[in-house]
N, C-alpha and C positions, 0 to 999 in steps of 0.2 A: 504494500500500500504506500501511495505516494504520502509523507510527511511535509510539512511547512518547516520551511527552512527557519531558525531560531536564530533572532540579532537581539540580542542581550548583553550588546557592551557595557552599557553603563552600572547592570548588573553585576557582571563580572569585575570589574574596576574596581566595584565598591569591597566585592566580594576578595579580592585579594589584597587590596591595603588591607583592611580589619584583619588577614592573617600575615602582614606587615613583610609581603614579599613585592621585590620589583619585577616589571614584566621581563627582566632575562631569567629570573630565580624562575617564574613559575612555567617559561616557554621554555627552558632545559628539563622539569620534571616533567613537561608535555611531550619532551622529545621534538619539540617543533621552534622553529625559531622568532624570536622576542621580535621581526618584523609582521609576522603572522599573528602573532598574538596581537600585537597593537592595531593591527587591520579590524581582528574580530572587535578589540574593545572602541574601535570609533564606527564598528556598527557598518564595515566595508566587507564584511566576510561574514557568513554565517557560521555557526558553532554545528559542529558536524559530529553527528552519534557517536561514532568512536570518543573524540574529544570530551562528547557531556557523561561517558563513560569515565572516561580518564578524571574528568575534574572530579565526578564524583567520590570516588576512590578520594584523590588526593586530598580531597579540601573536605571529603565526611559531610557532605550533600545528599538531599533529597535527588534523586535523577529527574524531578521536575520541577528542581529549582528554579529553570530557566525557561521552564515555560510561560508560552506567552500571557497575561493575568487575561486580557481580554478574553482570549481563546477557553481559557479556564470558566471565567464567568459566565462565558457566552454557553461554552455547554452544558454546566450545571444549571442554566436557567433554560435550557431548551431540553433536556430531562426533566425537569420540575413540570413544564408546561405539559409534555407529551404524556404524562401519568395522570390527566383528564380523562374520566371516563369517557369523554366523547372523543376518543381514538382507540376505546377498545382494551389495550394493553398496552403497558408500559415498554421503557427503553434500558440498556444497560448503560451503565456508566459511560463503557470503552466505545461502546454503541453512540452514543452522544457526541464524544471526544474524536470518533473518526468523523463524524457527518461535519463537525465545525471545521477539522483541518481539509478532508477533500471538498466541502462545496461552503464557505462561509457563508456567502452570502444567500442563499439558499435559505440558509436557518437563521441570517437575519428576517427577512422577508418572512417565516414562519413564523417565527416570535410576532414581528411587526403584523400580521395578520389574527394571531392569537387574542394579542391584547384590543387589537381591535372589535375582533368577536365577545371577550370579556367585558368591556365599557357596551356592548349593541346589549346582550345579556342582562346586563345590570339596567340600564335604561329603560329594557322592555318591564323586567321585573317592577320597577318605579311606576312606570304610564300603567302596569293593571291595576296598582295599586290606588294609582291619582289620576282615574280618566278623566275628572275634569277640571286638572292642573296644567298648568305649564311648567314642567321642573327639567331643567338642561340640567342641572347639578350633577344628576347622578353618573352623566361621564365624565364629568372632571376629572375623575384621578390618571383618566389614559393621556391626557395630556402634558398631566404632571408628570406622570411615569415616564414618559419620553422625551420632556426636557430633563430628566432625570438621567434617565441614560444617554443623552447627550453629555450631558456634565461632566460624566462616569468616564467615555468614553475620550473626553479629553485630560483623564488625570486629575479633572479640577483645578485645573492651570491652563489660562488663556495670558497666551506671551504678551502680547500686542496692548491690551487693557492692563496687563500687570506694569509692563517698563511703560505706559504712558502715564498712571499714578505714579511710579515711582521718578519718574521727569519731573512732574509737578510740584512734588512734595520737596522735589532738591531744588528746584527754579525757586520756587515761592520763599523755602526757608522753613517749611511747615515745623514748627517742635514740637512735641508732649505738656511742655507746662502752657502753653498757650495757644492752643491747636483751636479749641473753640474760638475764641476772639478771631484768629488768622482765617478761618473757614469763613466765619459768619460776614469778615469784610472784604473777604474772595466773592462771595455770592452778588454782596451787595455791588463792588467797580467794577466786576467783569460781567454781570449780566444783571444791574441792578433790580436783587434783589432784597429784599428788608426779611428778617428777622424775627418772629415774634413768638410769643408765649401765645397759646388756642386761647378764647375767651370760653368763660365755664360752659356757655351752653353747646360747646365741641361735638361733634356728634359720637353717641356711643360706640366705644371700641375703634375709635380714629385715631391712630398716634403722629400723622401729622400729617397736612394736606397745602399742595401748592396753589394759590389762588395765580392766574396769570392775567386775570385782569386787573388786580389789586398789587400783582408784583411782590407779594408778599408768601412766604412760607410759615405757618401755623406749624407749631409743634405741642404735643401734649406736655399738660404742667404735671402731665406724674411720671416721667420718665425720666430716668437718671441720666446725669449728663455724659457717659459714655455713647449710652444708646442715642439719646440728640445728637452729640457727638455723630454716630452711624447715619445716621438719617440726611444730615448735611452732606456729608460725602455723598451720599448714593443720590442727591439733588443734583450735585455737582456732578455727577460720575452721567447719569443721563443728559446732563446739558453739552459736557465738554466732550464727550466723546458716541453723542450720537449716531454720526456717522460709521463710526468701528464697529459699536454696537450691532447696530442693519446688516453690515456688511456682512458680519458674523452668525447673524439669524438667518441671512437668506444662505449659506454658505452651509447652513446645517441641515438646509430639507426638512425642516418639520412638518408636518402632514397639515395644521389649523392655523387659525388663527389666537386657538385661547394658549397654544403651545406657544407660539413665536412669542406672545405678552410676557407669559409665563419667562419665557429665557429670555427675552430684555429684564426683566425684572433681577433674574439671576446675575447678569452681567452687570449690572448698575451696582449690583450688592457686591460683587468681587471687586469693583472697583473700586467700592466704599473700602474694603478691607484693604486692598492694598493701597488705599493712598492713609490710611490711619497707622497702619504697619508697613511701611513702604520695603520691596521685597530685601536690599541687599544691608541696610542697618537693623531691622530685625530677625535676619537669618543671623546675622553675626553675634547679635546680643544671643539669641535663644544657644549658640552654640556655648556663648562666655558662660550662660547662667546654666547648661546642659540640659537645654529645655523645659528649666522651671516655669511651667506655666504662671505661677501667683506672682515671679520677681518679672515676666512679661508683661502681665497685668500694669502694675506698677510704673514699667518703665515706659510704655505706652499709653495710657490712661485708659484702658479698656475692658471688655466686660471677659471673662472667663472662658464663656464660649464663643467671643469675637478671637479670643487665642487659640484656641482649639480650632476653631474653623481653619484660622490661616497655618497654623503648620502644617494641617493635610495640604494645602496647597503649593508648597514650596517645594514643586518640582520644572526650575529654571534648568534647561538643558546644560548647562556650562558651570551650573553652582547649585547643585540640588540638595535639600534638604534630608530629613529622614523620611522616608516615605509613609505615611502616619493614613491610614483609617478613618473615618470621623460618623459620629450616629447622635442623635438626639431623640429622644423619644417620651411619652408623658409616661404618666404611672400607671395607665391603661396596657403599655406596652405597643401603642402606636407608633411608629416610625416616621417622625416628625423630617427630618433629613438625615442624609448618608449619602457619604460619598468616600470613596477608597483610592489610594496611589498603592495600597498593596495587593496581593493576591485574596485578600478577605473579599470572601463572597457572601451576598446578603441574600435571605432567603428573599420570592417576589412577594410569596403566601403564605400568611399566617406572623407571630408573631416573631422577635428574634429566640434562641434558646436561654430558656429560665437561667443558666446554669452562670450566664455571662456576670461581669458584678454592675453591671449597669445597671440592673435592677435593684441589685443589692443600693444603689445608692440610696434610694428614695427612703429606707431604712436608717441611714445614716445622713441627712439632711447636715448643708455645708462641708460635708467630711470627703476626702480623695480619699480614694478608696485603689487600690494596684492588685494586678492577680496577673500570672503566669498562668497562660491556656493555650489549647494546640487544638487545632480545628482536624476533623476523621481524615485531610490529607497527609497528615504528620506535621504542618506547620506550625511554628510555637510562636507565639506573641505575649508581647506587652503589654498588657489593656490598664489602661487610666479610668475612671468614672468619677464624676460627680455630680449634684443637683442642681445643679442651676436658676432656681425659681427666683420670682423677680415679686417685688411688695405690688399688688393691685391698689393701692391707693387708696384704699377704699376697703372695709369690713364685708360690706355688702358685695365686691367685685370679685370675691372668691378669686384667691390666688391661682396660678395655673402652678403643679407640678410637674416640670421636666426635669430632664436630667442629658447629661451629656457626657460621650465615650469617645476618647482617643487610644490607638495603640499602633505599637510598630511590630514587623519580624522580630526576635528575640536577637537576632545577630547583629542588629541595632541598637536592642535597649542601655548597653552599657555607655555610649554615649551621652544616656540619661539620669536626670537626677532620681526617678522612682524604682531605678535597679538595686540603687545603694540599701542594703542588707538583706537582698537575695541571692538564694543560689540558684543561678540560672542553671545548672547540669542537674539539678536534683528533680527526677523527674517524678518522685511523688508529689511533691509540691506544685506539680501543674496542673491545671483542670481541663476535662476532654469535653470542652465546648462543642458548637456545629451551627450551621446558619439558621435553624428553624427543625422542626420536626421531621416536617412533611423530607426536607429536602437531608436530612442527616442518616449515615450510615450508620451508626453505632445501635448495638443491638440490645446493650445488656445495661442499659441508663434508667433508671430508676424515677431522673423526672419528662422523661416523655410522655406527653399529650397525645400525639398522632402516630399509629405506624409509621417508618418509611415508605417514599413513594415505592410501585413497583417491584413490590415481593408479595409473596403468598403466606397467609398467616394458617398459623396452627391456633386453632383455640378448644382444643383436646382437653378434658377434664384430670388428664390421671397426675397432672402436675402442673406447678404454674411458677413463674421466674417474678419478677421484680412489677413486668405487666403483665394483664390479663392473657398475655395471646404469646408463640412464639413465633419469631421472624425468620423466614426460612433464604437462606443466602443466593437460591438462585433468584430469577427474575421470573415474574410474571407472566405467562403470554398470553392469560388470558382476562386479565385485566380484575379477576374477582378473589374471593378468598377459599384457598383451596381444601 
């Protein structure tokens, strides 16, 4: 079977400084020579089977280290989908993983058809419900989903709007202790606009709205001034870089029009982030402080999870970061956003796994919380979590409960400050997370909700395991329970 050729320089670079060799040390254990190596690592040659054999050995790698994340994600979410009863029987794993490398696109287009059919589904279900409503709402989420995997799909890093914030922010002079002041008389000379606090009768659940006949920007008087702070940027971030913006939405083929708003909206907010955090003096600080989120906080004026956002982002081709993770979600267990620069894959359905400590936060309100987990590919990670919830202003405004989850590959975390007094080799001290139920292989977990997609259950009385049923390792083919 023909394979996708694998360009994983940057991987590989990163992968062999942390075991503090140069490219002739590690293109003589290759037996190949230190100009071949440095072809592979600028991404001019592909990493050839034998090769991802040899590193493996050498460097005590997964053998799909280097595979492609996209490729990854793309098949675990095109298994996930084809374990729909309305196809009868499920898919294998390997089954999934060959269909994405011989025909990609193919199983884009099936995905992209899928969720189209799930948003028709969900609508009809609404109209039998409300014949004599008018409610579009109920396909919102396929548009969200798919500026969602647009976003995914670039890393969470758009070059062009990041280095045009980060232009700005050195043109102007932007700093931290006076960054409000500097924003608010940016708005007003360069596209006079004024400033103001909302008058009380605001309308509810408004945090801030641009009148352009008034020239004026309302902002809520209960929001703390980082988040004002946010808000002005992303005023700014629409005004000054409209054009990029367009360019970039028509550039991505979204199918709608509530999609294309949807990713303006998102572009305007990255650009908020990177002109608050401008890319190349807050890569530097997060390396000085080892990616203490709280000493970022600080040194930027901003809110927790406007840090957390931006480190998943800092992947600039020439100066990249750690490749970090990112999920927010309430105490419902909603997936409020997510977005990944690693191999972490998010289920599409159902909730994340219990086991993760993101949830654990909501338990421990204000508290960081760190945990060592490896997801059913062998992956180990770093995961971060905290609460994030914000004062409603108000008794009567019932606070919202989220919470919010960064983490990196474990071959990263020591770069960081939430590694210090772990031991990363002790592998009892890991937890055997997974993206979701539906979509996890492990068989013998104790807090699983759902089967695995795609097997055949035993639910034989003469014994019983941790769940009600056992899971039996081959596949499916006939789609019910055997």
């Amino acid at each position: 079977m023909k394979h996708h050729k694998i360009f994983a320089g940057d991987r590989l670079r990163r992968l062999r400084e942390q075991r503090g060799m140069t490219q002739a040390e590690l293109a003589d254990a290759l037996r190949i020579s230190a100009g071949y190596l440095s072809q592979m690592e600028g991404d001019q040659r592909p990493i050839t089977r034998k090769l991802l054999m040899g590193l493996s050995r050498l460097l005590d790698i997964e053998t799909n280290y280097f595979a492609a994340d996209d490729d990854l994600r793309l098949a675990s979410e095109l298994r996930e989908s084809a374990s729909d009863p309305l196809f009868g029987s499920a898919i294998a794993a390997d089954e999934a993983s060959a269909a994405v490398r011989v025909a990609p696109d193919i199983a884009q287009r099936f995905l992209h058809l899928y969720r189209g059919y799930l948003a028709l589904e969900e609508e009809h279900r609404s109209l039998q419900s409300r014949v004599a409503q008018s409610d579009v709402g109920a396909a919102s989420r396929f548009p969200y989903d798919e500026v969602r995997d647009w976003v995914q799909s670039k890393r969470n890093y758009f070059d062009a709007i990041d280095r045009a914030a980060e232009r700005l922010a050195e043109v102007r002079n932007f700093h931290p202790e006076n960054r409000s002041e500097d924003f608010i008389r940016y708005l007003r000379d360069v596209y006079g606009i004024r400033t103001e606090r909302a008058p009380e009768d605001f309308g509810k659940g408004i945090i801030w709205r641009l009148d352009n006949n008034a020239k004026t920007l309302f902002l809520s008087q209960d929001a703390p001034l980082e988040s004002q702070l946010f808000w002005i940027a992303h005023v700014i971030g629409l005004l000054e870089q409209q054009g990029s913006i367009e360019r970039q939405v028509k550039q991505a083929r979204l199918s709608n029009e509530e999609a294309k708003s949807l990713a303006r909206v998102a572009l305007a907010n990255y650009f908020a982030g990177a002109l608050v955090m401008p890319y190349g003096p807050f890569l530097a600080t997060a390396r000085e402080v080892r990616y203490d989120i709280e000493r970022l906080q600080r040194r930027f004026g901003t809110s927790f999870e406007q840090v957390c956002h931006r480190l998943s982002t800092l992947q600039r081709r020439d100066s990249p970061g750690i490749p970090f993770y990112f999920l927010k979600i309430d105490i419902a267990g909603n997936v409020l956003k997510r977005s990944s620069a690693t191999r972490f894959q998010f289920a599409r359905f159902g909730g994340p796994c219990p086991l993760w400590n993101v949830h654990q936060s909501f338990s421990h309100p204000g508290r960081i919380l760190v945990q060592l987990a490896a997801t059913p590919d062998g992956t180990k990670y770093l995961c971060v979590a905290r609460t994030v919830s914000l004062s409603a202003g108000s008794f009567l405004n019932r606070p919202r409960a989220v919470a919010v989850g960064l983490g990196c590959e474990i071959a990263y975390a020591g770069a960081t400050v939430y590694s210090m007094g772990l031991d990363l080799d002790d592998a009892d001290a890991i937890d055997p997370i997974g993206p979701g139920c539906r979509a996890c292989e492990r068989k013998d977990c104790r807090h699983r909700a759902l089967p695995p997609i795609g097997h055949p259950l035993d639910v034989g009385t003469i014994e019983r395991g941790v769940v009600p049923y056992q899971i039996d390792s081959k596949i499916s083919r006939t789609g019910g329970i055997r």
